[in-house]
C-alpha positions as CSV (number, residue, x, y, z in Angstrom):
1,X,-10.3,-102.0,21.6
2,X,-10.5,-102.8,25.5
3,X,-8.8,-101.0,28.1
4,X,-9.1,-101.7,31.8
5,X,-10.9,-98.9,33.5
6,X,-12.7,-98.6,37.0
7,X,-16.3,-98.3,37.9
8,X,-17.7,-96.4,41.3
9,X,-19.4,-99.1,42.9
10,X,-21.0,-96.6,46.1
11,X,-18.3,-97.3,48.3
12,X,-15.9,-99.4,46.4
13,X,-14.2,-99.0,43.0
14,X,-14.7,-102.1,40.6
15,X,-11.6,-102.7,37.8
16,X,-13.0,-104.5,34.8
17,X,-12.5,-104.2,30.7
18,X,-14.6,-102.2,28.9
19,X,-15.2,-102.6,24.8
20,X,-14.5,-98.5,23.4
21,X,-16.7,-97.8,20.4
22,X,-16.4,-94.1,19.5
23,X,-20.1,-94.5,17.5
24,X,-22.4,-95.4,21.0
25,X,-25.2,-93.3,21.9
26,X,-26.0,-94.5,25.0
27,X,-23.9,-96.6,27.5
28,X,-24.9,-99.4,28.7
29,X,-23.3,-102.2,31.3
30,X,-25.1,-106.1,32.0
31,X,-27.5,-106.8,34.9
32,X,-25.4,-109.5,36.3
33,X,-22.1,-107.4,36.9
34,X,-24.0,-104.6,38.4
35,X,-25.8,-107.1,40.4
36,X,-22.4,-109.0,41.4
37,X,-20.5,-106.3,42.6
38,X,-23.3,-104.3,44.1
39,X,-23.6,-100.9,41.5
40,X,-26.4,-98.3,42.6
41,X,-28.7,-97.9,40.1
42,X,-31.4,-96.0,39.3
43,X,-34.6,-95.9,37.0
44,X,-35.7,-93.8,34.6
45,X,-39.1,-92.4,34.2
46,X,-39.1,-93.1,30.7
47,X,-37.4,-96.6,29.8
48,X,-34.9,-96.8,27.1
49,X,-35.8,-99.2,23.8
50,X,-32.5,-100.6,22.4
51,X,-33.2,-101.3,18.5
52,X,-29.7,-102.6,17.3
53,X,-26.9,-104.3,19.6
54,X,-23.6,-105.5,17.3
């Protein structure tokens, strides 16, 4: 399923789709739309290792 939500981009809000999948155990969200519409980020000390994308 995809529903239209919003994402706090600092100082702007950023409406997109997002894919629900009630199983995740993380969230994650592509380099080039946080890039494009200017998300803050940050980095963890620790990085994440992703074994299995469907």
């Amino acid at each position: 399923m995809r529903f239209p939500i919003y994402i706090n981009g600092g100082n702007k809000d950023v409406e997109t789709k997002a894919l629900i999948d009630s199983g995740a155990t993380g969230l994650f969200i592509h380099w080039n739309f946080v890039k494009k519409h200017r998300i803050p980020t940050k980095t963890y000390a620790k990085p994440r290792i992703i074994r299995n994308v469907d």
